[in-house]
C-alpha positions as CSV (number, residue, x, y, z in Angstrom):
1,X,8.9,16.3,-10.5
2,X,6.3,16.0,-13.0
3,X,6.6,13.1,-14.2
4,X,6.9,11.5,-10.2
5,X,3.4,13.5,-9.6
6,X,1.8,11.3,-12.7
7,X,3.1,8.0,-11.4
8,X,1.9,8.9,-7.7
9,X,-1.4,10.3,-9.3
10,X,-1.7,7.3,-11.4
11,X,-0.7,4.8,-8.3
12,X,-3.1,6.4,-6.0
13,X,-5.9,5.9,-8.4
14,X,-5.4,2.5,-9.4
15,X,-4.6,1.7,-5.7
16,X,-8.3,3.4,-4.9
17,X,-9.9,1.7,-7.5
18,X,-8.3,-2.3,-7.1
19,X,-9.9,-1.3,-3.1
20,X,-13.0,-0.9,-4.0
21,X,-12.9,-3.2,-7.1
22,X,-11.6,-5.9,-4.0
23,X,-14.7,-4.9,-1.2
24,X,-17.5,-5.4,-4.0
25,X,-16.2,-8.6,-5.4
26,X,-15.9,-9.8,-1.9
27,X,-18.8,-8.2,-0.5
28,X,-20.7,-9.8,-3.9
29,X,-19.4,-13.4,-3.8
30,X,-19.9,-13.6,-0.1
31,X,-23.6,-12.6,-0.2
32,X,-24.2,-14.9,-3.6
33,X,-22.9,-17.6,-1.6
34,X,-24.8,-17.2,1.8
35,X,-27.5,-16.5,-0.4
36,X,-27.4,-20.4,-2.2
37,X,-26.5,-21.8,1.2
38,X,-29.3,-19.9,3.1
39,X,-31.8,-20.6,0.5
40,X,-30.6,-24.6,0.1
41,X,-30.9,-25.2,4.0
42,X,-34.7,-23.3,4.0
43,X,-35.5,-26.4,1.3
44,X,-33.6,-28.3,3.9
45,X,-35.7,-26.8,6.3
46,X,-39.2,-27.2,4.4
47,X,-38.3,-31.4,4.0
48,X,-38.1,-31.4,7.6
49,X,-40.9,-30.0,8.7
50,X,-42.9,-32.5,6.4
51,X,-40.0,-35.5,8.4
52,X,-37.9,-35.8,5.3
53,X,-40.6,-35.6,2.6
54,X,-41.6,-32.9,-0.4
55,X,-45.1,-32.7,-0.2
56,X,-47.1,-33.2,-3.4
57,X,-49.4,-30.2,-3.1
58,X,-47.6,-26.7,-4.0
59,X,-45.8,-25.6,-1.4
60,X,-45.5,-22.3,-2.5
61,X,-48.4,-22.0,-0.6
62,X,-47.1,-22.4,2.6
63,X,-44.4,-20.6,4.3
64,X,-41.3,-20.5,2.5
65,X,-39.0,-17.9,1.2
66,X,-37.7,-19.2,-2.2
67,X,-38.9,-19.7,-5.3
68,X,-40.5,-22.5,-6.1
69,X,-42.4,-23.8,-9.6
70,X,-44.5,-26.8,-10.4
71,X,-41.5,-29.0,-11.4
72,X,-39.6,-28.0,-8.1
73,X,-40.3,-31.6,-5.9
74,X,-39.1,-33.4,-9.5
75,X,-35.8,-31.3,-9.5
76,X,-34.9,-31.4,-5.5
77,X,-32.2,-34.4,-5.3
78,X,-32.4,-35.5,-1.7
79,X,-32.6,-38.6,0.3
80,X,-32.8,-39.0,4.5
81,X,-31.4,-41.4,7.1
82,X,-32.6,-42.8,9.9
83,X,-31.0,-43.8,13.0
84,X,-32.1,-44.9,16.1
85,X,-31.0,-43.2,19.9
86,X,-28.4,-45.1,19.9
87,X,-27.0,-43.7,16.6
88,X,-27.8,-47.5,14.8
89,X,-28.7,-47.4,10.7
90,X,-32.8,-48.3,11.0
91,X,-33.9,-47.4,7.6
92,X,-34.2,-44.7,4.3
93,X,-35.5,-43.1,1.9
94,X,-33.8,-42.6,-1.5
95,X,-36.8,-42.4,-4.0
96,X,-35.5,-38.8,-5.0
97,X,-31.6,-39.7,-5.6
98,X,-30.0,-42.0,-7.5
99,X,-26.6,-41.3,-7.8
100,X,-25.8,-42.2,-4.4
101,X,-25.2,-45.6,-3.2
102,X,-25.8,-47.5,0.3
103,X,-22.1,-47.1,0.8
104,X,-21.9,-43.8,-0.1
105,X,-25.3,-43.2,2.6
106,X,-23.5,-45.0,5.5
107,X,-20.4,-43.1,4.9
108,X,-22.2,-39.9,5.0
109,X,-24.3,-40.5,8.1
110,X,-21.3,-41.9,10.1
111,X,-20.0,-38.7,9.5
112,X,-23.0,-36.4,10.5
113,X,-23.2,-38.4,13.8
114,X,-19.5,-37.8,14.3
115,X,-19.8,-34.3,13.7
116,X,-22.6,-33.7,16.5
117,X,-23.7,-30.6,14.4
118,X,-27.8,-30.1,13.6
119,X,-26.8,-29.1,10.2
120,X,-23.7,-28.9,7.7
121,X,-22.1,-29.1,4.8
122,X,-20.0,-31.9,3.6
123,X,-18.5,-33.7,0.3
124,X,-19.0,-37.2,-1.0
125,X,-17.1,-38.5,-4.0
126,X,-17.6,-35.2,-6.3
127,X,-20.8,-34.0,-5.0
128,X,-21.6,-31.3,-2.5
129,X,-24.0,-31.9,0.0
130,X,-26.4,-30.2,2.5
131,X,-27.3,-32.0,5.2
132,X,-30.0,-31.2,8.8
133,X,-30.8,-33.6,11.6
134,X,-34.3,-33.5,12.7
135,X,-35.5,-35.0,16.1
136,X,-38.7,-37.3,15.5
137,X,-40.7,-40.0,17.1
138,X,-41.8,-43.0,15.2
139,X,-45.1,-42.3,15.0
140,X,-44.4,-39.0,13.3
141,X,-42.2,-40.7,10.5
142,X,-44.6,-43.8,10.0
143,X,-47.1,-40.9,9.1
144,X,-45.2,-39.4,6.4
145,X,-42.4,-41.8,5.1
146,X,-44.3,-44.7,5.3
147,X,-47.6,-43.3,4.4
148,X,-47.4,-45.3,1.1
149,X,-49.0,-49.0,0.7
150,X,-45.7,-50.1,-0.5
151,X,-44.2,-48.8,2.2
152,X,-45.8,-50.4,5.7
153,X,-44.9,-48.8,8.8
154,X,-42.2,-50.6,10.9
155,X,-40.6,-48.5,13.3
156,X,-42.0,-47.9,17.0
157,X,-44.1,-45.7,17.5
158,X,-43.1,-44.9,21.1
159,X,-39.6,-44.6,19.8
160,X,-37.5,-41.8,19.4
161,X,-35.2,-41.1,16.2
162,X,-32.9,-38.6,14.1
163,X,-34.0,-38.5,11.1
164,X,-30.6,-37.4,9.0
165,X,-31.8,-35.5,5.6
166,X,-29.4,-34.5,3.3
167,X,-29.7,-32.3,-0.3
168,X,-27.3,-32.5,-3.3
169,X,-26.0,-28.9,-4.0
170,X,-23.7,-29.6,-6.4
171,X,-24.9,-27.8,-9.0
172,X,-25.7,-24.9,-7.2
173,X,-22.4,-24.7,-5.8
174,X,-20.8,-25.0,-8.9
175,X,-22.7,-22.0,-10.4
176,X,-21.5,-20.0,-7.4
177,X,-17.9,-20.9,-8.0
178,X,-18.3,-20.2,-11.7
179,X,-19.5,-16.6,-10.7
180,X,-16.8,-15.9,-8.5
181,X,-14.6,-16.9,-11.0
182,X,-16.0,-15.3,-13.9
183,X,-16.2,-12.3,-11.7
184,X,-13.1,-12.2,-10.8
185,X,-11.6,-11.9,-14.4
186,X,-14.4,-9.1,-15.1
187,X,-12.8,-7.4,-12.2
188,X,-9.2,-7.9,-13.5
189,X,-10.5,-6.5,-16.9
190,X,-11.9,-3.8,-15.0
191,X,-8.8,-3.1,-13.8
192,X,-6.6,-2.9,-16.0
193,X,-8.7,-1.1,-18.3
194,X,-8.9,1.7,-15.5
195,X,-5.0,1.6,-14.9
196,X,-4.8,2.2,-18.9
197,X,-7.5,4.8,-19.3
198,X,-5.7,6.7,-16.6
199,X,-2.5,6.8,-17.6
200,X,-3.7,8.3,-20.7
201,X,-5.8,11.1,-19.3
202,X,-3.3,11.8,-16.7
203,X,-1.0,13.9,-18.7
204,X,-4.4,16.2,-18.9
205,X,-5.1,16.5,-14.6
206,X,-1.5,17.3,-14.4
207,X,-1.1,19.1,-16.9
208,X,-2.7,22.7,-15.1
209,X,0.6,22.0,-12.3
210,X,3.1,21.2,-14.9
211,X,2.1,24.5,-16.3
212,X,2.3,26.2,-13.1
213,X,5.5,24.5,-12.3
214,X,7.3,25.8,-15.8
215,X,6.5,29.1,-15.4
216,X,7.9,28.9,-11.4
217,X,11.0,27.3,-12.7
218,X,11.3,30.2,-15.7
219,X,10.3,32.8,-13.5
220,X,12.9,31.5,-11.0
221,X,15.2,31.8,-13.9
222,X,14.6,35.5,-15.5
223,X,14.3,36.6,-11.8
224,X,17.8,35.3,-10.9
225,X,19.3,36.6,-14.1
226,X,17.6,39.9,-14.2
227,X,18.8,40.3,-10.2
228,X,22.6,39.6,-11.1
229,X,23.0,42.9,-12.8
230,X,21.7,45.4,-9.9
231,X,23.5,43.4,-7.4
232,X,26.5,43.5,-9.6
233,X,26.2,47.4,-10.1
234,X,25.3,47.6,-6.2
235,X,28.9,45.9,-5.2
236,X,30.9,47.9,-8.0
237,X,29.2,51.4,-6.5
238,X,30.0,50.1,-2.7
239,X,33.3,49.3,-4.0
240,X,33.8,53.1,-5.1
241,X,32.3,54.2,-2.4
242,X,35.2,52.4,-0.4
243,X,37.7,53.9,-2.5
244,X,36.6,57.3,-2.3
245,X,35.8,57.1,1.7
246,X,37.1,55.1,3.9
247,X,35.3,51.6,5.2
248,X,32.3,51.9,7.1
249,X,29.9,49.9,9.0
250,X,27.4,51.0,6.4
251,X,29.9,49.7,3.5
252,X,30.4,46.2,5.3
253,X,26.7,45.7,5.5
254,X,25.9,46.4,2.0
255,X,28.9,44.3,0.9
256,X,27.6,41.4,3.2
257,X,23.8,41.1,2.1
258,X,25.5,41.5,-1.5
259,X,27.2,38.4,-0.9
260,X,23.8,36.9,0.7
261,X,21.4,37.8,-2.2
262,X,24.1,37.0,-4.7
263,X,24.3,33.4,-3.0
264,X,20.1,32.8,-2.7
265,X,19.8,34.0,-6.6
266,X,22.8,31.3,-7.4
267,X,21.3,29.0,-5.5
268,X,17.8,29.6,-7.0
269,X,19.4,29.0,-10.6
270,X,20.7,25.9,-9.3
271,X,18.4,24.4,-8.1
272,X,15.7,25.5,-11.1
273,X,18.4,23.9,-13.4
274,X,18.5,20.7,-11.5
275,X,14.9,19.9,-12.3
276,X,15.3,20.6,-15.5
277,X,18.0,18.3,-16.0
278,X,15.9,15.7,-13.6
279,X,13.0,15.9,-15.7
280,X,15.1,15.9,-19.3
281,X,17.3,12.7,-17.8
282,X,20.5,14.3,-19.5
283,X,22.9,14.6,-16.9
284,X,26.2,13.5,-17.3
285,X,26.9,10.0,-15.5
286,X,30.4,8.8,-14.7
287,X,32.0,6.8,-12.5
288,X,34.7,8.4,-9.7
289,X,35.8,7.7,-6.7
290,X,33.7,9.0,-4.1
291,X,35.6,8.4,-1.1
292,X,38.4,10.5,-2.1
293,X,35.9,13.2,-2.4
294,X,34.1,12.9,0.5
295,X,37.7,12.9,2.0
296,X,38.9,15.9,0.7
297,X,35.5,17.8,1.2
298,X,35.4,16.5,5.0
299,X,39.2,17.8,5.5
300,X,38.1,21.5,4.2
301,X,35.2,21.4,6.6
302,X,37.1,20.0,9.5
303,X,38.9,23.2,9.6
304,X,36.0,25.0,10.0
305,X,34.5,22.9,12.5
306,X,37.4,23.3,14.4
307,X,37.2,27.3,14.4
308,X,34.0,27.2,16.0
309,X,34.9,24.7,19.0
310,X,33.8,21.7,17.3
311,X,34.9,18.2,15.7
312,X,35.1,16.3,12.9
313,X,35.4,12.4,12.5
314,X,35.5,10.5,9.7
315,X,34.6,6.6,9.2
316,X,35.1,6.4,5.2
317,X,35.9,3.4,3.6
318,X,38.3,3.5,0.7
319,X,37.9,3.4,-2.9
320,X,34.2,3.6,-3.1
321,X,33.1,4.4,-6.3
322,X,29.5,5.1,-8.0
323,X,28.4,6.0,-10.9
324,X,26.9,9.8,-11.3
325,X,27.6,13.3,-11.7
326,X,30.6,14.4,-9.9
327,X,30.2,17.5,-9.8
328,X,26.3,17.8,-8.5
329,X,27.6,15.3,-5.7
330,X,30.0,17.1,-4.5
331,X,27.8,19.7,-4.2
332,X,25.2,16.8,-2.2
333,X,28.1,16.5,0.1
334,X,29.1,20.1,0.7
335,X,25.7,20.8,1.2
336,X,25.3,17.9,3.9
337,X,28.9,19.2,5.8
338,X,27.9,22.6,5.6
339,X,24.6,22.1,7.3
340,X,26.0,19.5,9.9
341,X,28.6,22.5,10.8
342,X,26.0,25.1,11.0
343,X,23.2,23.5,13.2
344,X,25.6,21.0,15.4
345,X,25.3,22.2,19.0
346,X,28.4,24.4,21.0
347,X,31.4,21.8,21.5
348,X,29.0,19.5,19.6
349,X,30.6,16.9,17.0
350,X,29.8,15.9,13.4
351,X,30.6,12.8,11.7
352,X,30.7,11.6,8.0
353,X,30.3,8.3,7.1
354,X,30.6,6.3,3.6
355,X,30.1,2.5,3.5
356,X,29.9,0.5,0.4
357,X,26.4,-2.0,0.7
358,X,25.4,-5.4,-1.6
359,X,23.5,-3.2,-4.3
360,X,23.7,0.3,-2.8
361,X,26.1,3.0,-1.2
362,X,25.6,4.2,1.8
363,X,26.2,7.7,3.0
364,X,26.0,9.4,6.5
365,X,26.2,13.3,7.6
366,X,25.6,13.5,11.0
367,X,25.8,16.1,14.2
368,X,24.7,16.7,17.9
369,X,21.6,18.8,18.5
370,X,20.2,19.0,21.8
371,X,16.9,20.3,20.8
372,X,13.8,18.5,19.5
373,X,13.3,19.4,15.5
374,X,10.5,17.7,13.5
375,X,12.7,16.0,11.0
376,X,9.7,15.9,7.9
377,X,10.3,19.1,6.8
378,X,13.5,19.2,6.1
379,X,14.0,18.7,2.6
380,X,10.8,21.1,2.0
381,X,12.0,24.7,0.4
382,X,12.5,27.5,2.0
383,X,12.3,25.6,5.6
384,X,14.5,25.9,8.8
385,X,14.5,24.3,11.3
386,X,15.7,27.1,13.5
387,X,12.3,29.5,13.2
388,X,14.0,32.5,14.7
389,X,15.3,32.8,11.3
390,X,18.8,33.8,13.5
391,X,21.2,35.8,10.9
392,X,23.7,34.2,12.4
393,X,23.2,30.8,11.1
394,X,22.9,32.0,7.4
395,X,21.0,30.3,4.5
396,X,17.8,30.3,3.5
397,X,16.3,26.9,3.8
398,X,16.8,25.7,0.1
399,X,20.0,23.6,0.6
400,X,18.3,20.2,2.0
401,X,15.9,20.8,-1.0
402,X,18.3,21.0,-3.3
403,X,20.2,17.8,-1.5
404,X,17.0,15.9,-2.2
405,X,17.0,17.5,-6.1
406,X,20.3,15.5,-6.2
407,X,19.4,12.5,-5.0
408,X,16.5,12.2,-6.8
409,X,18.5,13.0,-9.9
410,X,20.8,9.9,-9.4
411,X,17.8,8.1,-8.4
412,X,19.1,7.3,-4.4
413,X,17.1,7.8,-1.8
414,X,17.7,10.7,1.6
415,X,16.2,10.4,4.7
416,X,16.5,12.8,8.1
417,X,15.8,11.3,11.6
418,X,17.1,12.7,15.3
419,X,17.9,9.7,17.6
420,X,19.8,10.7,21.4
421,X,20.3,13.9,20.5
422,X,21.8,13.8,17.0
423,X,20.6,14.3,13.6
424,X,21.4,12.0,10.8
425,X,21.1,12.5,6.8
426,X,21.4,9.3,5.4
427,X,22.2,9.0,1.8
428,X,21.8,5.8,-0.7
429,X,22.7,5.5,-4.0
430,X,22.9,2.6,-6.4
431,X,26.3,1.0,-6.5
């Protein structure tokens, strides 16, 4: 039990911790790259309000909202298209770019104006490109691209254009993507350091509820023990007591809650010993035949099913076999009949099933029960199902937690549902 706590403590924590490690990397990498996007298409932005020119005088001065130092027109790689109303190639500008050839322009504008969008991103050979559209007459661009002497206006003034500018990103992207990446293996690193540090330290958060948890198991043990002897001395007096007088009503009581505290203290020192031997790992593993034992169990019980108005079926395929402790799973089995018996309704059947699956053994205890029962507590200690606590229906909630003891000991698997009136304890163990 301890050990499962640690592995759930330690799972939780490295579950919490990869969650939050995954909503900051993404939250962080998302921002850093709307943040280099955002800021490219504000240069974007800037060019076009000066119609796909940097202006020589600082702009830091005007309007903008990104850095910008005295060698930031020289290190901008941009060009612009520009195409009439029609969406014909009229002219450009290329003085800030070199690596990109007429080809290379044509492709990239075709491609805008096929895209109908005022602004974009888009690849060309290996580079990474920003690109805007910008609405402008002829006029407007004869002012500012063709401003130069070596440059003489030729487009019409009365004219309307798109003036098409586009930015190379690539190295801005690429930084991005090498933050990502190298924030990424920080975050694995991260990780893994965590899942380490915590499985180191874990022994010491646990360790206050393994200490609780040995001294409820020895208690358990000393308590069951010490209780033997004055229930033994309290049956050998009643027995005298019969001997000397004859049976009473009084005698027959004190016999039967004997029997009943003698059974809960046995079943108490069971149960303690089972996570012991859980924890340890040094139970006894073998491999029997299990259907012949669920047989033979499911004959005894059929008898008493059948003195109190009630049946018994069978569906047991032969010569199962698994490998485990005979003796605790016969106990797993008696534990499941016996309960099936106890709870299954007036006239009500129970079933036992045992089918052999691919990796796994399957095993089924089921019986009618008309009422509604919440299912997730049964295997909890001390627990029934029937909260009238009604004498007649004796136990004391422990043997569904000791069933799951078992299991867990053979490392299988038990689950409880009701479906159309009937409750079913389903049982896998490895094959």
């Amino acid at each position: 039990m301890i050990r499962s706590l640690r592995k759930k403590f330690i799972l939780i924590a490295s579950a919490c911790i990869l969650l939050i490690l995954t909503v900051v990397l993404i939250c962080f990498n998302a921002i850093s790259y709307y943040s280099a996007y955002r800021e490219s298409m504000a240069i974007l932005g800037f060019i076009a309000d000066n119609n796909g020119q940097m202006p020589e005088e600082n702009p830091q001065n005007g309007d903008v909202n990104f850095f910008v130092s005295r060698e930031f027109r020289f290190e901008t790689r941009y060009f612009s298209v520009i195409v009439d109303a029609d969406g014909n190639y009229v002219g450009s500008n290329n003085d800030y770019i070199s690596a990109v050839s007429d080809e290379d322009a044509e492709t990239m504008y075709t491609q805008v104006l096929a895209a109908q969008k005022a602004q974009g991103r888009m690849r060309c050979a290996d580079s990474v490109f920003l690109y805007r559209v910008k609405k402008a007459s002829g006029e407007e661009l004869n002012n500012t691209l063709f401003s130069r002497p070596d440059m003489p206006a030729f487009l019409d003034d009365a004219k309307d254009y798109s003036l098409i500018m586009f930015m190379d990103c690539t190295n801005r992207f690429h930084r991005i993507r090498s933050m990502q990446t190298r924030s990424l293996l920080i975050g694995a690193v991260c990780l893994i350091a965590f899942v380490i540090l915590v499985s180191v330290f874990s022994k010491f958060a646990v360790k206050p509820v393994a200490e609780n948890y040995e001294k409820q198991k020895q208690f358990i043990t000393n308590a069951g023990h010490e209780l033997k002897t004055p229930l033994a001395i309290i049956s050998a007096n009643t027995e005298v007591i019969e001997t000397l007088h004859e049976n009473s009503e009084w005698t027959q009581s004190i016999r039967h809650q004997v029997e009943r505290l003698t059974g809960l203290v046995n079943d108490l020192i069971t149960i303690a010993r089972l996570d012991e031997s859980a924890e340890r790992h040094d139970t006894v593993m073998q491999t029997f035949d299990l259907s012949a034992v669920m047989q033979n169990l499911a004959a005894d019980f059929r008898t008493v099913a059948e003195q109190q108005g009630k049946t018994l079926e069978t569906d047991i395929a032969p010569e199962v076999s698994v490998s485990g402790n005979e003796k605790t799973l016969k106990e797993l089995i008696s534990i499941l009949l016996d309960n099936a018996v106890k709870y299954c309704d007036e006239g009500g059947s129970i079933r036992a099933e045992l089918h052999p699956q691919k990796h796994h053994v399957s095993q089924t205890v089921s019986n009618t029960y008309s009422e509604q029962t919440d299912c997730t507590h049964f295997f909890d200690r001390f627990y029934r199902a029937d909260t009238s606590h009604n004498s007649e229906k004796s136990g004391y909630g422990i043997g569904l937690s000791m069933a799951e003891t078992i299991v867990r000991l053979h490392k299988g698997k038990i689950t409880a549902q009701q479906k159309e009136q009937r409750v079913s304890f389903t049982v896998t163990l490895p094959s």
